[in-house]
Backbone as XML, in Angstrom:
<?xml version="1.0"?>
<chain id="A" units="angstrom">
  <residue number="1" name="UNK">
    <atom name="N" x="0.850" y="-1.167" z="0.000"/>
    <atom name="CA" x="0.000" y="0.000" z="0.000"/>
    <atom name="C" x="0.900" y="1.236" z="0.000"/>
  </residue>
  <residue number="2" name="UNK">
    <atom name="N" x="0.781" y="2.068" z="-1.019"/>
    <atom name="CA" x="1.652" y="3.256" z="-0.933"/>
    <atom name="C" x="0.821" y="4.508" z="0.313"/>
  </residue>
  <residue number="3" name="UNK">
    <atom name="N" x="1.886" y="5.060" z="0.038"/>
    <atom name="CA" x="1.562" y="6.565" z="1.300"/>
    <atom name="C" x="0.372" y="7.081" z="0.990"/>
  </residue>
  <residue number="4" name="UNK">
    <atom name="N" x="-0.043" y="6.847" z="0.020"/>
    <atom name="CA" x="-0.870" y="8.084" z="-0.953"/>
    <atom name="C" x="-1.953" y="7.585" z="-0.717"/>
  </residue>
  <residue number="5" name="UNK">
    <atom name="N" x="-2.298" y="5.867" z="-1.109"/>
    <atom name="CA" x="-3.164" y="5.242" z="-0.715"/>
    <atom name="C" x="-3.748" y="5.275" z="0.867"/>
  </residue>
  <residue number="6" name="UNK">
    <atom name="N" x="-2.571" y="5.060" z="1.939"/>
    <atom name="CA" x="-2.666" y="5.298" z="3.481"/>
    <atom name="C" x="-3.573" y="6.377" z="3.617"/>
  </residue>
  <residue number="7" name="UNK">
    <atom name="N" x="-2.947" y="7.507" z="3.247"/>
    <atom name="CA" x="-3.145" y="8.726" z="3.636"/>
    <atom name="C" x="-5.219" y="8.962" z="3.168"/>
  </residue>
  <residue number="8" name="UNK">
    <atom name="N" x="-5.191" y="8.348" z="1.781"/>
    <atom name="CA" x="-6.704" y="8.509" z="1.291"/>
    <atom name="C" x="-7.607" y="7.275" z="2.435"/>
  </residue>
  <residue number="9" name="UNK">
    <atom name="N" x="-7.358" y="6.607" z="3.303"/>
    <atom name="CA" x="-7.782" y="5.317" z="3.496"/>
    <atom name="C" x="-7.959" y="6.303" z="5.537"/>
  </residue>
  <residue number="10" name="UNK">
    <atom name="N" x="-6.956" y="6.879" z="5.628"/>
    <atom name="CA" x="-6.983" y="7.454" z="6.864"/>
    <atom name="C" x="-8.044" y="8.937" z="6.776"/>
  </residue>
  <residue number="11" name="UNK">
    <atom name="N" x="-8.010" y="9.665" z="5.401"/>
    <atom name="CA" x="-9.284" y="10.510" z="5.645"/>
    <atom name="C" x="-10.589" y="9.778" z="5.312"/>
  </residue>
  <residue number="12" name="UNK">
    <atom name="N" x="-10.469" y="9.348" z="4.711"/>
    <atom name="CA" x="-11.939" y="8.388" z="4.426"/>
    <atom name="C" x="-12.933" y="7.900" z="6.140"/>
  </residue>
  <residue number="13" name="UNK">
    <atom name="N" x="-12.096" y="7.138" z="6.907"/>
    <atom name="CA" x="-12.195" y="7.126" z="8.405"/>
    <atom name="C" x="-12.388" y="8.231" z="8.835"/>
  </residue>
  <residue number="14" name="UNK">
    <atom name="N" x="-11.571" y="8.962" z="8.798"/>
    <atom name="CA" x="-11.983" y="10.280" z="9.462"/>
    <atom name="C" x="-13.331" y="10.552" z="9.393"/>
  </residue>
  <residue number="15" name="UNK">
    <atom name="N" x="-13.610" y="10.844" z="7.736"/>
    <atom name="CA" x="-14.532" y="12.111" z="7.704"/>
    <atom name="C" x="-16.145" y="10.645" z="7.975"/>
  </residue>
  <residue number="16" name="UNK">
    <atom name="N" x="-15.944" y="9.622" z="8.344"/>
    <atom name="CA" x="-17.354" y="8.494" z="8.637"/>
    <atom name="C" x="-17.137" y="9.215" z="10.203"/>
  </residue>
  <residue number="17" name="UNK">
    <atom name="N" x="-16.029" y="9.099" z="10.992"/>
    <atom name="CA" x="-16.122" y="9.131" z="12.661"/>
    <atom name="C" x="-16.765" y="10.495" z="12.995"/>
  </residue>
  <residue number="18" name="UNK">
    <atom name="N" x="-16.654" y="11.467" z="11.989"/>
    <atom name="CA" x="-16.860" y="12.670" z="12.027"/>
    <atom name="C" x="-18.080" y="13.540" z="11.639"/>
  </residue>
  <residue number="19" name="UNK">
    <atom name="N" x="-18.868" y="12.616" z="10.466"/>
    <atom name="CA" x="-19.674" y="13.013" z="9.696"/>
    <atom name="C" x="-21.081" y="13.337" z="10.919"/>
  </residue>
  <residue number="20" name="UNK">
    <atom name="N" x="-21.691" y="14.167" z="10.644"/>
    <atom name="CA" x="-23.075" y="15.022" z="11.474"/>
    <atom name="C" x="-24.164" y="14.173" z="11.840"/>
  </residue>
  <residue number="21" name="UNK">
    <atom name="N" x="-24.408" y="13.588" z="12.612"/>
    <atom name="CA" x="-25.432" y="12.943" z="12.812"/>
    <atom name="C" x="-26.725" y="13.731" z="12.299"/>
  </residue>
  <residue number="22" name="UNK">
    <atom name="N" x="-28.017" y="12.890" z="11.748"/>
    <atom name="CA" x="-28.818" y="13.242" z="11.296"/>
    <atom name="C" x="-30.518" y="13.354" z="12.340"/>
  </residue>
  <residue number="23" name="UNK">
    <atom name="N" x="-30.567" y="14.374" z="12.718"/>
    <atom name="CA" x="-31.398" y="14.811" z="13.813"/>
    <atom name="C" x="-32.913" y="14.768" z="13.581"/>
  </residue>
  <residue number="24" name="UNK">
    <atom name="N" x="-32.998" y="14.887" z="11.766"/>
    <atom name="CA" x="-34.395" y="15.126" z="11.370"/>
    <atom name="C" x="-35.343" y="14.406" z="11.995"/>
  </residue>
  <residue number="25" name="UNK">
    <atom name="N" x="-36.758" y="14.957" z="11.640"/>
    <atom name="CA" x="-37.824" y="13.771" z="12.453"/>
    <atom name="C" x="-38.908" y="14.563" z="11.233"/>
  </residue>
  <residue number="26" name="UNK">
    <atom name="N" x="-39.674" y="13.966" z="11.371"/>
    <atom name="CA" x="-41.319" y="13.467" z="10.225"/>
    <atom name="C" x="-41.938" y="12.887" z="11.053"/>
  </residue>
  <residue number="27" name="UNK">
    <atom name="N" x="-42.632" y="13.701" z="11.688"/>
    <atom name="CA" x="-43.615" y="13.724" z="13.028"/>
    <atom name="C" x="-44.722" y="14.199" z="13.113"/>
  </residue>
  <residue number="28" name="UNK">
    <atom name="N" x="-45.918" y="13.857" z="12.775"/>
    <atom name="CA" x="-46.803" y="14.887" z="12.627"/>
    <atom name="C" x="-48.179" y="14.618" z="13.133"/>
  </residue>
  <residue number="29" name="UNK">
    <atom name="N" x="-48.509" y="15.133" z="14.384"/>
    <atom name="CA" x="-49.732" y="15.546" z="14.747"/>
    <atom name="C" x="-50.775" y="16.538" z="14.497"/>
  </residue>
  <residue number="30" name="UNK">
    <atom name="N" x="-51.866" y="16.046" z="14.016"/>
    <atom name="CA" x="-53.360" y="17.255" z="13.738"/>
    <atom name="C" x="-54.553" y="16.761" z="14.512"/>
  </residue>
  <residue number="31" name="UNK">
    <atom name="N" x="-54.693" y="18.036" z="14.678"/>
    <atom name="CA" x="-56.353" y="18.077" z="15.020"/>
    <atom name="C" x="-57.131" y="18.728" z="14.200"/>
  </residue>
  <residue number="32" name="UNK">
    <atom name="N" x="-58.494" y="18.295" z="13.498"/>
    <atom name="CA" x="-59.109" y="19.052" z="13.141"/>
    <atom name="C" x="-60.459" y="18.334" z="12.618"/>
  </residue>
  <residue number="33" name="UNK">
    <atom name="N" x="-61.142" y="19.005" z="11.243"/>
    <atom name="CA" x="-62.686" y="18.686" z="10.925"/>
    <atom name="C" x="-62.564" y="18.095" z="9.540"/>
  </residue>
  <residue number="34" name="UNK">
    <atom name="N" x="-62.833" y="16.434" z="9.413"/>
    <atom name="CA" x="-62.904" y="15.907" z="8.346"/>
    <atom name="C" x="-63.828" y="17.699" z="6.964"/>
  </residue>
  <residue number="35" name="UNK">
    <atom name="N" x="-62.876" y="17.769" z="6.559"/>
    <atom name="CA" x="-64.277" y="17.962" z="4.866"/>
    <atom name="C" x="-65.130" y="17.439" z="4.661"/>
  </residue>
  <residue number="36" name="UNK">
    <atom name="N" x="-64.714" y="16.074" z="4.080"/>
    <atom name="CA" x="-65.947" y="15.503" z="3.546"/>
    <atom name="C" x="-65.493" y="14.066" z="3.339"/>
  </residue>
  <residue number="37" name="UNK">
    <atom name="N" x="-66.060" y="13.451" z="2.793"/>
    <atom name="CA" x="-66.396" y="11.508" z="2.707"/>
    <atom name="C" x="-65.251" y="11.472" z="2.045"/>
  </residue>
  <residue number="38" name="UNK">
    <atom name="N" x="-64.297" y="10.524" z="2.577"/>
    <atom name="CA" x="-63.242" y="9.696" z="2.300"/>
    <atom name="C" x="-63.248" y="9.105" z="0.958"/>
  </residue>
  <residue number="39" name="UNK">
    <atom name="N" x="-62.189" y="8.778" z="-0.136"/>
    <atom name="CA" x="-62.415" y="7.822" z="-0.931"/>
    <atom name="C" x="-61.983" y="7.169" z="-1.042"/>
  </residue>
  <residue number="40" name="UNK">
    <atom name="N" x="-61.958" y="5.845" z="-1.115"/>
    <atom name="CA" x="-60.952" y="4.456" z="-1.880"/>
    <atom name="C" x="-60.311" y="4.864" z="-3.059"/>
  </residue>
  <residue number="41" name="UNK">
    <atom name="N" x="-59.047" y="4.754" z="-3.414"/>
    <atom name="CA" x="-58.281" y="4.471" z="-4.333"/>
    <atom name="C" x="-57.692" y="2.870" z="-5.290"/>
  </residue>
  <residue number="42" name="UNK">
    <atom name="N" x="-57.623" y="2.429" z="-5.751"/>
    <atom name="CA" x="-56.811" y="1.429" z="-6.251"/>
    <atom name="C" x="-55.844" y="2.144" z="-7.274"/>
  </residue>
  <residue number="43" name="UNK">
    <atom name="N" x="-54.440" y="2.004" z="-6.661"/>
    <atom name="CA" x="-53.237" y="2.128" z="-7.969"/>
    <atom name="C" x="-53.291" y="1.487" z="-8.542"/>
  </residue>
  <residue number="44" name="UNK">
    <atom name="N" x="-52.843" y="1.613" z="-9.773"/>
    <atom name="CA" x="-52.268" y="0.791" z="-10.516"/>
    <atom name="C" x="-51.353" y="-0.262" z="-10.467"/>
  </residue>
  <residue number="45" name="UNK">
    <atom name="N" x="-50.580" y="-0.639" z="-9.129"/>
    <atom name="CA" x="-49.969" y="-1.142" z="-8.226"/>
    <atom name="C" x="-50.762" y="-2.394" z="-7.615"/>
  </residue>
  <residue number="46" name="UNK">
    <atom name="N" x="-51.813" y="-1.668" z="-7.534"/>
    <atom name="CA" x="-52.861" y="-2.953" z="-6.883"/>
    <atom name="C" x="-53.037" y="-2.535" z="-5.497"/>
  </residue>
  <residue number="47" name="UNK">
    <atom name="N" x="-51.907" y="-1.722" z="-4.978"/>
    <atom name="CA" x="-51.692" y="-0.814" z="-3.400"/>
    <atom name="C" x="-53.616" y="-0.023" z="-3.881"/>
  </residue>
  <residue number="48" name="UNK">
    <atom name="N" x="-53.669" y="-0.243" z="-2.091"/>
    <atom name="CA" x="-54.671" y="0.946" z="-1.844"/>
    <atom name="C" x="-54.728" y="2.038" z="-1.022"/>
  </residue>
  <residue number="49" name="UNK">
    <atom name="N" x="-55.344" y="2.918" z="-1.175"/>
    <atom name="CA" x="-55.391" y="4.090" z="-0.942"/>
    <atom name="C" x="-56.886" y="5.015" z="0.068"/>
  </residue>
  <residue number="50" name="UNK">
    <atom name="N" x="-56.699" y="5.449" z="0.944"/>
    <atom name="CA" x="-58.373" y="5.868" z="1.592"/>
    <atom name="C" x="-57.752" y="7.769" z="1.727"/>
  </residue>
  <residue number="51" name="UNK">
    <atom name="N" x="-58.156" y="8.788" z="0.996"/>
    <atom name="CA" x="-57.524" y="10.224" z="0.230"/>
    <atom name="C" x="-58.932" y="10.784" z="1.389"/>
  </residue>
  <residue number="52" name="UNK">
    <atom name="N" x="-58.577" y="11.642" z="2.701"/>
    <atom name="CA" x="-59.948" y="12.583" z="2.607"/>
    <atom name="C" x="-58.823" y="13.766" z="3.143"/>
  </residue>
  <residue number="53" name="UNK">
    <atom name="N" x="-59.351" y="14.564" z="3.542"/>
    <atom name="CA" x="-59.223" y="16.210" z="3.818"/>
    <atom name="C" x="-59.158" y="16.565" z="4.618"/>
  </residue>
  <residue number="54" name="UNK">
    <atom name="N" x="-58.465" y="17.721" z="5.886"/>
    <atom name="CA" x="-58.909" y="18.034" z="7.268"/>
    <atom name="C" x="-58.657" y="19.043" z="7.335"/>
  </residue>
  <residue number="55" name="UNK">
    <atom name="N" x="-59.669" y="20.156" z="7.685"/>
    <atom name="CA" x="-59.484" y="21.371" z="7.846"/>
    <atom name="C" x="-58.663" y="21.433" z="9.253"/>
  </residue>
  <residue number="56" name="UNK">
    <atom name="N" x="-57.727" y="22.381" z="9.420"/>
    <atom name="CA" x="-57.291" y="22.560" z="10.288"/>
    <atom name="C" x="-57.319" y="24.420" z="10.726"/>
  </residue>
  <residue number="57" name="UNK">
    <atom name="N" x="-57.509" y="24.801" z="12.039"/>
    <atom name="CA" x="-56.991" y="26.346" z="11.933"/>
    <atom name="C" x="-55.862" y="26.340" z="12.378"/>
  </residue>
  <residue number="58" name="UNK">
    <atom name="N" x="-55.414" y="28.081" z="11.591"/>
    <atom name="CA" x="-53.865" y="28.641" z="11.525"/>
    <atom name="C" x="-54.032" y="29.402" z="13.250"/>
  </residue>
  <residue number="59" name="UNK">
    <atom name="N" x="-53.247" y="28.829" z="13.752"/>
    <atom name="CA" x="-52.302" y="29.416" z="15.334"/>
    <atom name="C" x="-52.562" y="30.421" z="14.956"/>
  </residue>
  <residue number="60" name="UNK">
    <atom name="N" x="-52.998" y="31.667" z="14.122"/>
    <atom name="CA" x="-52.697" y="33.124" z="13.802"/>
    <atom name="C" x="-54.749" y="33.417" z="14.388"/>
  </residue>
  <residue number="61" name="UNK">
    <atom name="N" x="-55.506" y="32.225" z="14.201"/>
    <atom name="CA" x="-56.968" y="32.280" z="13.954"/>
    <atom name="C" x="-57.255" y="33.351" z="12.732"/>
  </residue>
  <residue number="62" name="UNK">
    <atom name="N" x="-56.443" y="33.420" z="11.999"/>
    <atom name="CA" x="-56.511" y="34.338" z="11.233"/>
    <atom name="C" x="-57.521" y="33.257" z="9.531"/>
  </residue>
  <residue number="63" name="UNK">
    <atom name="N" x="-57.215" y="31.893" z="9.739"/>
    <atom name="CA" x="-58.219" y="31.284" z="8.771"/>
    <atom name="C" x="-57.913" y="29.859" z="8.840"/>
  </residue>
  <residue number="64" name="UNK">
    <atom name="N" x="-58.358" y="28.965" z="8.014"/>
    <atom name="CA" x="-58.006" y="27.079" z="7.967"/>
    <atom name="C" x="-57.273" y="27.293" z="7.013"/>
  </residue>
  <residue number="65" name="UNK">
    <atom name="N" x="-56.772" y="25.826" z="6.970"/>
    <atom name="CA" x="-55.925" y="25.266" z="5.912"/>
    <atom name="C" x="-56.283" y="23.534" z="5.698"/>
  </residue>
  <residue number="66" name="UNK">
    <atom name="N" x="-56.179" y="23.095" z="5.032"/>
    <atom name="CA" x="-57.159" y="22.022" z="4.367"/>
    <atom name="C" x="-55.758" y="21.076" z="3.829"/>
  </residue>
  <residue number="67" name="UNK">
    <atom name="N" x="-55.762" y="20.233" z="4.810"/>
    <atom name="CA" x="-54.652" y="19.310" z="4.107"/>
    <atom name="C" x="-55.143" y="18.059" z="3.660"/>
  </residue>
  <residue number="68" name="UNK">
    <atom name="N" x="-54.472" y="17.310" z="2.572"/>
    <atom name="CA" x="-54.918" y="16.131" z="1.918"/>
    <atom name="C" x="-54.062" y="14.897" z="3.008"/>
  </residue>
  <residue number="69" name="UNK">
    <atom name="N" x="-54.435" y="14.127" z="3.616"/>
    <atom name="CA" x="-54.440" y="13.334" z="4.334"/>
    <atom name="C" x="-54.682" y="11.462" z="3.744"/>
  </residue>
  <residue number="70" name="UNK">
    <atom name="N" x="-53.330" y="10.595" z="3.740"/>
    <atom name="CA" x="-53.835" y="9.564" z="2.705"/>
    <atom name="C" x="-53.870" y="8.705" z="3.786"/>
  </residue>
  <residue number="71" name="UNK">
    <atom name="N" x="-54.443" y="7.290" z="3.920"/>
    <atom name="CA" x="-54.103" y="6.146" z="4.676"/>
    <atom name="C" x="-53.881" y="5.108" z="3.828"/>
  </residue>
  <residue number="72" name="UNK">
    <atom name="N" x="-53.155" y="4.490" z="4.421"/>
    <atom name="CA" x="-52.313" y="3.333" z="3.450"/>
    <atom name="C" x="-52.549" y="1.992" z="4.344"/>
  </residue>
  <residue number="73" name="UNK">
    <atom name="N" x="-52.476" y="2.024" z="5.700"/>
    <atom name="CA" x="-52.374" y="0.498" z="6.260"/>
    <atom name="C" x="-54.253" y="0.184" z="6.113"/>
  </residue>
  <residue number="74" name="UNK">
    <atom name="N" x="-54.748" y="-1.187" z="6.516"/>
    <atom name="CA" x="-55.628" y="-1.669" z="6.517"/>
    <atom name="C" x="-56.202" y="-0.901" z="7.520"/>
  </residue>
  <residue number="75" name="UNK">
    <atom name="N" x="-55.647" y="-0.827" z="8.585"/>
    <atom name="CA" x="-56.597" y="-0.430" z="9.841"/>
    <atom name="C" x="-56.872" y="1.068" z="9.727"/>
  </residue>
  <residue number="76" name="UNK">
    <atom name="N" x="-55.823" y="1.798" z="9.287"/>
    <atom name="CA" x="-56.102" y="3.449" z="8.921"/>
    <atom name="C" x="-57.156" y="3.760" z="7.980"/>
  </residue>
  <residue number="77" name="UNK">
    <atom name="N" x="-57.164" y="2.638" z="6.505"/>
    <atom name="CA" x="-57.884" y="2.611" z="5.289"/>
    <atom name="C" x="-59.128" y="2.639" z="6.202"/>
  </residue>
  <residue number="78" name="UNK">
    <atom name="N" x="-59.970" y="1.181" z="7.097"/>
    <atom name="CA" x="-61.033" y="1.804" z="7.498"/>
    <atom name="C" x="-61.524" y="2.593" z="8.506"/>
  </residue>
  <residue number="79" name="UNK">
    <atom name="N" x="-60.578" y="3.464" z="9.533"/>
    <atom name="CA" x="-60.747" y="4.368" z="10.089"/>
    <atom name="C" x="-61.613" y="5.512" z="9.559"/>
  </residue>
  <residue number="80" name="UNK">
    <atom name="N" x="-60.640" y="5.526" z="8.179"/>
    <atom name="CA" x="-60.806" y="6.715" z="7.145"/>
    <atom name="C" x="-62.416" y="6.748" z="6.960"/>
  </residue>
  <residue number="81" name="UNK">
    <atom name="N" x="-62.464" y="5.429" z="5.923"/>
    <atom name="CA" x="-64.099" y="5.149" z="5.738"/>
    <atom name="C" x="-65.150" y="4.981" z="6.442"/>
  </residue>
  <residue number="82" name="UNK">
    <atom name="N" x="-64.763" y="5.015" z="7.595"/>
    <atom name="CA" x="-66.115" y="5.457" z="8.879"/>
    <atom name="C" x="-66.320" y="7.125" z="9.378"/>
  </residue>
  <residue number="83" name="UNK">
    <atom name="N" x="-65.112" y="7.876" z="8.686"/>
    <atom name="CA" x="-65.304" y="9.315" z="8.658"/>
    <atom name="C" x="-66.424" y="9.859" z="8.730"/>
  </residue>
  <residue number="84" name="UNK">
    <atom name="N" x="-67.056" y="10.931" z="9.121"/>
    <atom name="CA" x="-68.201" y="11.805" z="8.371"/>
    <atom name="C" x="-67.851" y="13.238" z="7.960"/>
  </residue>
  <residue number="85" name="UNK">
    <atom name="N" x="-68.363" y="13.972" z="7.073"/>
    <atom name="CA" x="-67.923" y="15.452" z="6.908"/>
    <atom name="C" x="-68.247" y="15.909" z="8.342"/>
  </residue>
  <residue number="86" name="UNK">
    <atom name="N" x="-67.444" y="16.657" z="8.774"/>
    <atom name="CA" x="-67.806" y="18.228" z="9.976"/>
    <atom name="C" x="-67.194" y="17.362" z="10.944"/>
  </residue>
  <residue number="87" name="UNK">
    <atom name="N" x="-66.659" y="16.094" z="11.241"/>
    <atom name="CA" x="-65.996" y="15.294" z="12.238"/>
    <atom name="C" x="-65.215" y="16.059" z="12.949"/>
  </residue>
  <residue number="88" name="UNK">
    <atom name="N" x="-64.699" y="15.829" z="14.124"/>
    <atom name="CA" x="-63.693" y="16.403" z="14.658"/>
    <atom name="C" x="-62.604" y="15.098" z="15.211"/>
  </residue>
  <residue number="89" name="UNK">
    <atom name="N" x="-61.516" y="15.310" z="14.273"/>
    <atom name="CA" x="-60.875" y="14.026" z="14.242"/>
    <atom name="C" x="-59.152" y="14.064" z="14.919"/>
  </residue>
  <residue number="90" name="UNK">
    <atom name="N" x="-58.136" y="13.540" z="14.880"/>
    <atom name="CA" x="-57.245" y="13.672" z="15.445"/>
    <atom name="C" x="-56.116" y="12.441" z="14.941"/>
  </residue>
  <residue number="91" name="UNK">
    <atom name="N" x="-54.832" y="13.037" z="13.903"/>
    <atom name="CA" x="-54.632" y="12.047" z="13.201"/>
    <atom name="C" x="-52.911" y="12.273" z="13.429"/>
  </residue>
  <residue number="92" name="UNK">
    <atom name="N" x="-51.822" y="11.030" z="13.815"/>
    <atom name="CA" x="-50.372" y="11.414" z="13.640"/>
    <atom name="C" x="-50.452" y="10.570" z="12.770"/>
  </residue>
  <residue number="93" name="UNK">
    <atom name="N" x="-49.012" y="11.007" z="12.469"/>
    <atom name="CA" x="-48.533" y="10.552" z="10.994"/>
    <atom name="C" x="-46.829" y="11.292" z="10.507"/>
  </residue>
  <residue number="94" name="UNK">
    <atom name="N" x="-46.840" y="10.894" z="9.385"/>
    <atom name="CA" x="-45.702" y="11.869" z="8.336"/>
    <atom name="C" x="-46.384" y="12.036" z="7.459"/>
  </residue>
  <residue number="95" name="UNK">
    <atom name="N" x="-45.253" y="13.243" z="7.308"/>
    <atom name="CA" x="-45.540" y="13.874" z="5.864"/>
    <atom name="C" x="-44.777" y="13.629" z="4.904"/>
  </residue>
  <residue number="96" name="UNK">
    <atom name="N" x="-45.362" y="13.155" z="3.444"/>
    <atom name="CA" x="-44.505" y="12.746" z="2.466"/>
    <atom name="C" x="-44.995" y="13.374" z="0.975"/>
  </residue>
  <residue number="97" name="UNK">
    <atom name="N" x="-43.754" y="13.213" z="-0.153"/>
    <atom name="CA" x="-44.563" y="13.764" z="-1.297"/>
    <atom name="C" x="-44.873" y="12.800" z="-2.400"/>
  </residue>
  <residue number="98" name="UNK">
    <atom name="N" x="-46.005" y="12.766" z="-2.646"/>
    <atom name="CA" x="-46.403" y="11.708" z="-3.810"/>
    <atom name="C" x="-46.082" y="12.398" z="-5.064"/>
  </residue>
  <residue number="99" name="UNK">
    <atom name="N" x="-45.142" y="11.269" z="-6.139"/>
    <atom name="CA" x="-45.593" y="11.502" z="-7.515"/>
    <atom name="C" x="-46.105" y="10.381" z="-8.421"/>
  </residue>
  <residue number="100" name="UNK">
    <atom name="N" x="-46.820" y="11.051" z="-9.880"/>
    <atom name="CA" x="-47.252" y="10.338" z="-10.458"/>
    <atom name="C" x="-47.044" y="10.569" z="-11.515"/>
  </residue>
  <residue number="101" name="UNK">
    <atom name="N" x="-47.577" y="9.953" z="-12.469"/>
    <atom name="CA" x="-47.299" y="10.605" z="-13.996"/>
    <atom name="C" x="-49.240" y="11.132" z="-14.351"/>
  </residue>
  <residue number="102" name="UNK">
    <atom name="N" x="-48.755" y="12.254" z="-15.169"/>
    <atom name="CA" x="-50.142" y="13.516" z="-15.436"/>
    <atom name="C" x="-49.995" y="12.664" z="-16.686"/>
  </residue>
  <residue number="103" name="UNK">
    <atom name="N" x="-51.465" y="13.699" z="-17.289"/>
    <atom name="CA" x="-50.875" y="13.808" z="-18.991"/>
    <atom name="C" x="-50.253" y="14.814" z="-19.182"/>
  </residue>
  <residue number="104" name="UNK">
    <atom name="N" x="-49.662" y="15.698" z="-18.425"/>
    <atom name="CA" x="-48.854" y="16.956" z="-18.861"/>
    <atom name="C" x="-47.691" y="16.399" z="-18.657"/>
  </residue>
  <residue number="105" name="UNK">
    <atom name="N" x="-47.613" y="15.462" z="-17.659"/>
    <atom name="CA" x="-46.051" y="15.030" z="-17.232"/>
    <atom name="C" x="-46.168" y="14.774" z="-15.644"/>
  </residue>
  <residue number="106" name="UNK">
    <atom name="N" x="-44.997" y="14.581" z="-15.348"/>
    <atom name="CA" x="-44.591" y="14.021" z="-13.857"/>
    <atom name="C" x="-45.337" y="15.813" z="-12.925"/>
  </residue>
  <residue number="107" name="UNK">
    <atom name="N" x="-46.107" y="14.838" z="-11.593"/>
    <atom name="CA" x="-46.851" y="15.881" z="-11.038"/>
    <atom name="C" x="-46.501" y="14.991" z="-9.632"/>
  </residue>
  <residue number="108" name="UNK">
    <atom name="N" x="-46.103" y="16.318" z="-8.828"/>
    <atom name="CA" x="-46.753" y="15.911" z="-7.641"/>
    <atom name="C" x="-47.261" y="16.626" z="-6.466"/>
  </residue>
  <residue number="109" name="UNK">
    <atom name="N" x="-47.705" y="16.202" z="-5.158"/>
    <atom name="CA" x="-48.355" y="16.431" z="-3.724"/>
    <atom name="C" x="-47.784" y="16.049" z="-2.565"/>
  </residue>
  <residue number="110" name="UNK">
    <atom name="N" x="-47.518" y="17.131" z="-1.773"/>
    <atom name="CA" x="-47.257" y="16.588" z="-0.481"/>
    <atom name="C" x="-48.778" y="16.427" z="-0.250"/>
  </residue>
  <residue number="111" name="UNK">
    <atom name="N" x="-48.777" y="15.126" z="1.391"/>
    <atom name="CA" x="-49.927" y="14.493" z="1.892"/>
    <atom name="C" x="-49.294" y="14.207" z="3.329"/>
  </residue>
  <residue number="112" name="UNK">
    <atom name="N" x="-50.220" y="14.077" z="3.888"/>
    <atom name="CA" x="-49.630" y="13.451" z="5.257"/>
    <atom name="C" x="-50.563" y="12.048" z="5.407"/>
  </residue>
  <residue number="113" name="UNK">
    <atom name="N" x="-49.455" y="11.235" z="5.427"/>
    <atom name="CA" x="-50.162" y="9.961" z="5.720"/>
    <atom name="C" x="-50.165" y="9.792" z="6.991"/>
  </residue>
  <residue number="114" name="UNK">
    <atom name="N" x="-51.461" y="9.054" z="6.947"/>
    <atom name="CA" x="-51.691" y="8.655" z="8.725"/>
    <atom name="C" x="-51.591" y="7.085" z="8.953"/>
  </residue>
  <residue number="115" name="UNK">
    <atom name="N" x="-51.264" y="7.327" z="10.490"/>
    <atom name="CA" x="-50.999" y="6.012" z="10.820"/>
    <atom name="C" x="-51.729" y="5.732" z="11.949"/>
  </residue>
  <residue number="116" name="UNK">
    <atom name="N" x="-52.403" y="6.575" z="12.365"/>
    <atom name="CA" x="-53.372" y="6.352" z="13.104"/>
    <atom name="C" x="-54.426" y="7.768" z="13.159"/>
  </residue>
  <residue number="117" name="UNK">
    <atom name="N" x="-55.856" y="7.331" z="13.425"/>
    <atom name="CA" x="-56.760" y="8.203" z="13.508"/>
    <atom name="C" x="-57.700" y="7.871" z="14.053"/>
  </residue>
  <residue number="118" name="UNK">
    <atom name="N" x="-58.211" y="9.221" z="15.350"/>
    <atom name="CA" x="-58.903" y="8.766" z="16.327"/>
    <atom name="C" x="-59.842" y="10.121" z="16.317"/>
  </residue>
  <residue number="119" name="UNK">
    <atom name="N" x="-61.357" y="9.400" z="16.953"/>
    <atom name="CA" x="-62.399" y="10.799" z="16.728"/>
    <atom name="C" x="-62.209" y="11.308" z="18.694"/>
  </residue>
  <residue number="120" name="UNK">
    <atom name="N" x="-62.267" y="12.586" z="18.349"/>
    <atom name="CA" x="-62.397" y="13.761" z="19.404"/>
    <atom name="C" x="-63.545" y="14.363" z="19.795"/>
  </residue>
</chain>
């Protein structure tokens, strides 16, 4: 092994013992008021999908904001579908961004999928 090699083999170590640990988190708790009736999806995948809505208000009370909310496991899927519009519901989860292909082209949405959802 030449010096040159050593020397690349000793920063390489370095910069792993050194490198920033990653702190992020995708954590996400809501409260708020179903919109309206949930829907079933089937992808094209054969994966399914339960897509509804939750108004939430802005900390400012200054107005809502209406996020698209997906469930993916079995037990979330029929959580979803026992929804009613005007609910007052309570859902954690992450937030992630879906894409798909449009007919204009590649499109996509952030959503927050839930992993659990419970009425309030």
């Amino acid at each position: 092994m030449t010096s040159a090699t050593k020397k690349k083999s000793k920063e390489t170590k370095e910069k792993i013992e050194y490198e920033e640990p990653d702190y992020s988190l995708n954590d996400v708790m809501l409260r708020g008021r179903v919109s309206g009736i949930a829907v079933e999806k089937t992808l094209p995948s054969g994966d399914k999908v339960v897509e509804f809505r939750l108004i939430v208000t802005r900390l400012e009370l200054t107005g809502v904001d209406t996020l698209d909310i997906a469930a993916w496991s079995a037990k979330s899927r029929r959580s979803a579908l026992s929804l009613k519009p005007d609910e007052w519901i309570e859902i954690s989860g992450a937030i992630h961004r879906r894409f798909w292909k449009a007919p204009t082209g590649l499109a996509s949405r952030w959503q927050v999928e839930a992993t659990e959802i419970s009425r309030i």
